[in-house]
C-alpha positions, 0 to 999 in steps of 0.5 A, spaced: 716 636 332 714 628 330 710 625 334 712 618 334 707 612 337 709 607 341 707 600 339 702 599 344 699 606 342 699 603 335 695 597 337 690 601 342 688 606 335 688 600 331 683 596 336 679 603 336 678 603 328 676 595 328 670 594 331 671 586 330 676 588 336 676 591 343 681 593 347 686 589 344 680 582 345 677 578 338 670 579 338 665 573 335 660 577 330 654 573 327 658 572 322 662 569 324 657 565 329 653 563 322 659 560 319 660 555 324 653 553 326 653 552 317 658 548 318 654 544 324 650 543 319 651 541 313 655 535 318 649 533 320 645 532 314 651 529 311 650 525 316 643 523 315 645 522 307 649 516 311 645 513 315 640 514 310 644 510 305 647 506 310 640 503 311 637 502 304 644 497 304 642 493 310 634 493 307 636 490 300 640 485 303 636 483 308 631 482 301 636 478 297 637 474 303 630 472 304 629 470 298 635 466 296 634 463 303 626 461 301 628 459 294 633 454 297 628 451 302 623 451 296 628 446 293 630 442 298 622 441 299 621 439 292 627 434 292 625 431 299 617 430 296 614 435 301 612 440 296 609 436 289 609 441 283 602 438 279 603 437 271 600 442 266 593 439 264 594 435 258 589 439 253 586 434 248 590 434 240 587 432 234 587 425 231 592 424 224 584 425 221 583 432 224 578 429 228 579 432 235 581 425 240 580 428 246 579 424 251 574 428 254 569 425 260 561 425 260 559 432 262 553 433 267 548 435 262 545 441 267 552 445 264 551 444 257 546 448 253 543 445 246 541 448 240 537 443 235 536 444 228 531 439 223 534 438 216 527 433 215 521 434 212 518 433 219 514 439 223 516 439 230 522 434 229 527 440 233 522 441 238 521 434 239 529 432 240 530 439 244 524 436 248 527 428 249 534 432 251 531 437 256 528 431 259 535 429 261 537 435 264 540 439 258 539 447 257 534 448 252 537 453 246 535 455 239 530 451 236 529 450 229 531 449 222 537 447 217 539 449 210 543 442 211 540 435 207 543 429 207 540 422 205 540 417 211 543 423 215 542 421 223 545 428 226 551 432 226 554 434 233 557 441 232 560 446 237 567 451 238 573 448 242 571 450 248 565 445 247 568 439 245 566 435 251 560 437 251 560 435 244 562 428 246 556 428 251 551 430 246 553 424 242 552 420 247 546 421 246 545 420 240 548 414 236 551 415 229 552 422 229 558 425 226 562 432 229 563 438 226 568 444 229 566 451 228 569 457 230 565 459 236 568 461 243 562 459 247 561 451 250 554 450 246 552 445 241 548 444 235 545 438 234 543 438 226 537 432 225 536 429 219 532 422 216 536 418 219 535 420 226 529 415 230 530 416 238 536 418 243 540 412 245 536 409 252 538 413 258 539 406 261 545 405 257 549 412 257 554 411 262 555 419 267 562 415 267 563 415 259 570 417 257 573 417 249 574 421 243 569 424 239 566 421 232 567 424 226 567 419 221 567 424 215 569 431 213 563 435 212 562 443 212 559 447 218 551 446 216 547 453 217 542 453 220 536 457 219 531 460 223 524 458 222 
């Protein structure tokens, strides 16, 4: 005889061999436990992604606002006059003869270091001028002497570009010298004596006010000084 189950019979042996079920209920399992939580939480990173993003948009305009809104104020405070932009120091060019034309101002002689060199037969000369000058206020440098012998020469003033201005306030105090630019990096000068020299100009008559290009009324070589 053929047994022949009824539907319910059926479905209570079914529940029997699915363990996900009983008496005929869904039971949660932590599968399926797992897969929802996953899904909560890749919602809630995807969120962060957003609010995170969300937040960069807000700072990167708030910085572009703020500058255009500085740049425009600036502007406006240029234009008005409440802000002066101050032009770029006019640095000294050279004259159509080659000679730097400044002009250059009279430097405090406590800032500018001499070396002096003697082209003369006469002992002591460099030291005597080196002398008169730190009488003044000048630093002291190199003394000693000069390969360089010019006839009549009074003196040659001679320093890099930097020294430009300290030239002129060496030539100040010296009259009928000539300037000579060499390649140094320094702002020292080199006063190179010759026959013609005779005394500095008087203290009396050098103005702390003096301003004006420098002498060089001829073109000579660097003279090269030597020790001794």
């Amino acid at each position: 005889m053929t047994d022949k189950l009824t539907g319910h019979q059926h479905r209570n042996r079914t529940a029997k061999s699915d363990p996900t079920e009983w008496h005929g209920h869904r039971i949660v399992t932590e599968d399926d436990l797992g897969a929802v939580f996953d899904a909560e939480a890749d919602a809630a990173a995807l969120a962060r992604v957003v609010r995170r993003r969300q937040l960069r948009h807000r700072i990167v305009i708030g910085t572009l606002t703020t500058l255009l809104l500085a740049a425009a104020l600036f502007a406006v405070a240029v234009l008005q006059g409440w802000i002066v932009l101050s032009e770029p120091e006019a640095k000294p060019v050279a004259s159509s003869t080659g000679c730097p034309a400044g002009p250059y101002s009279y430097q405090s002689p406590d800032t500018v270091t001499v070396n002096v060199y003697n082209t003369t037969p006469t002992a002591g000369l460099a030291t005597q001028v080196s002398d008169a000058l730190a009488e003044r206020g000048f630093q002291r440098g190199t003394v000693g002497n000069s390969s360089v012998n010019r006839e009549g020469m009074t003196a040659i003033v001679v320093s890099g570009p930097e020294g430009e201005a300290a030239a002129f306030t060496l030539q100040q105090q010296i009259a009928g010298t000539a300037y000579v630019q060499d390649g140094r990096a320094d702002t020292t000068v080199d006063v190179v004596v010759g026959s013609g020299y005779t005394a500095l100009v008087p203290a009396e008559n050098i103005s702390a006010a003096a301003t004006g290009p420098l002498s060089c009324p001829v073109q000579t070589e660097t003279p090269a000084p030597a020790a001794g």
